[in-house]
N, C-alpha and C positions, 0 to 999 in steps of 0.2 A: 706429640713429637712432630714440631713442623719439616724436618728435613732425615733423610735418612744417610745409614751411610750409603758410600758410594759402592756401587753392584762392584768395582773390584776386590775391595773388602769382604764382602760377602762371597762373592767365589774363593775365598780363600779359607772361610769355615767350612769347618766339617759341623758346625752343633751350635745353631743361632737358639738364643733363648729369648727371647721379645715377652712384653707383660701384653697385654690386650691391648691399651693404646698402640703399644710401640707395634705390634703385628697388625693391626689396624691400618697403620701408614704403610708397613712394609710390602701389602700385599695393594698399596692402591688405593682402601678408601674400603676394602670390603669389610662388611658386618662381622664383627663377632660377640654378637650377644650369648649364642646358643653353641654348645660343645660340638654339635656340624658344620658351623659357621668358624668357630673356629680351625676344625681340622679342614673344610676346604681352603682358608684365608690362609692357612701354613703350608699345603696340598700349591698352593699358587706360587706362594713365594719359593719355594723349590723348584718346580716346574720351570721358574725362570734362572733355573743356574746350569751351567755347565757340570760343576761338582754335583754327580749321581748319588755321591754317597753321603750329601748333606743330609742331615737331618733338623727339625726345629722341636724342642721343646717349649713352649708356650705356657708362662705362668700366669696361671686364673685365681689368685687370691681364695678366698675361701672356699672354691669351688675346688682347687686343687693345683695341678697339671696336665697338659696334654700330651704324649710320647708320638710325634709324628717321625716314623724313620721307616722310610718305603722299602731300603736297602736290605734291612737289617728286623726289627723286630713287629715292623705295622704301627697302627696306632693304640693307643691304649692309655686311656684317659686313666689318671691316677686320683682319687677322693684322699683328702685331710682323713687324718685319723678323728676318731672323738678322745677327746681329750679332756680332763676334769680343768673346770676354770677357765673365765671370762678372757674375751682376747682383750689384750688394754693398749698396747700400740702395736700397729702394721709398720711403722719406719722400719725400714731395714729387713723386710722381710725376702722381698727380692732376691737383697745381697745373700742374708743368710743361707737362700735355696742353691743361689750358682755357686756361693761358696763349697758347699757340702755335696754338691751336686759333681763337683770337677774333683773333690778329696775323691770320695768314692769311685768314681770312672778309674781313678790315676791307682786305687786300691783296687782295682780288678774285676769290678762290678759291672754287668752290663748295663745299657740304658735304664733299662726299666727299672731294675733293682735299684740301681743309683738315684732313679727320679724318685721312685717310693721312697727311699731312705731320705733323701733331703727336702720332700714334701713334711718329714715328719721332724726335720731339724728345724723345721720355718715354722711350721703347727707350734712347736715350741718356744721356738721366739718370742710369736706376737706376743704372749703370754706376760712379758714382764715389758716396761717403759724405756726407749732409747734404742737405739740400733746397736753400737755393738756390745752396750754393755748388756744387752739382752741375748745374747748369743750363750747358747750353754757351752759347758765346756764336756770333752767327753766322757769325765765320768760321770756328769750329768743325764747320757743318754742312758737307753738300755743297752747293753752288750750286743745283741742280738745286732742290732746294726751293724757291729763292726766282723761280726763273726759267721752268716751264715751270707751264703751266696746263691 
């Protein structure tokens, strides 16, 4: 990500989601190889807003997610589920998690619940070729997602 958006943008989120590049530029160039690296690199880019009540969740691929919300729940690193069968494509795995990630929020679910729930709609994804024809549909998931809080 050579350019970011512009910091008025960003004071206008309540809930930035960056992958590791794109948090990488946002925060200036800081490191995040390592799950401290990244909550300080998210920990920064906050630090630099006005909006107190932003928060960033940070998508780490098969490492997971990160829940950085200083306001609200702290951090809390979310792990991929195990799941039977090979990943066979990442495209669209991003989309799939902010997708499911904002259904969930708008259904009532706090952060954290919401990031675990759509960590495990992305977990599902990679699983089949293509972006969104790889997206399940919901009676493809378990219940449990839709139904406890």
């Amino acid at each position: 990500l050579k350019s970011c958006p512009p910091k008025e943008l960003l004071e206008l989120s309540d809930l930035i989601t960056p992958n590791e590049s794109e948090l990488e530029a946002l925060s200036g160039g800081m490191s995040v190889k390592t799950i401290q690296e990244v909550e300080t690199a998210a920990l920064h880019v906050l630090s630099t807003l006005t909006n107190k009540k932003a928060a960033v969740i940070a998508t780490l691929g098969e490492r997971g997610c990160l829940v950085v919300d200083p306001s609200r729940s702290g951090v809390h690193h979310i792990s991929p589920p195990h799941m039977e069968g090979p990943v066979i494509d990442t495209t669209g795995a991003g989309d799939s998690f902010v997708g499911s990630l904002a259904w969930f929020l708008c259904a009532g679910d706090d952060m954290v619940s919401a990031a675990t729930k759509a960590v495990y709609v992305a977990s599902v994804s990679v699983r089949k070729r293509g972006t969104q024809s790889s997206y399940p549909y919901r009676a493809d998931l378990p219940a449990s997602l839709f139904y406890s809080k």
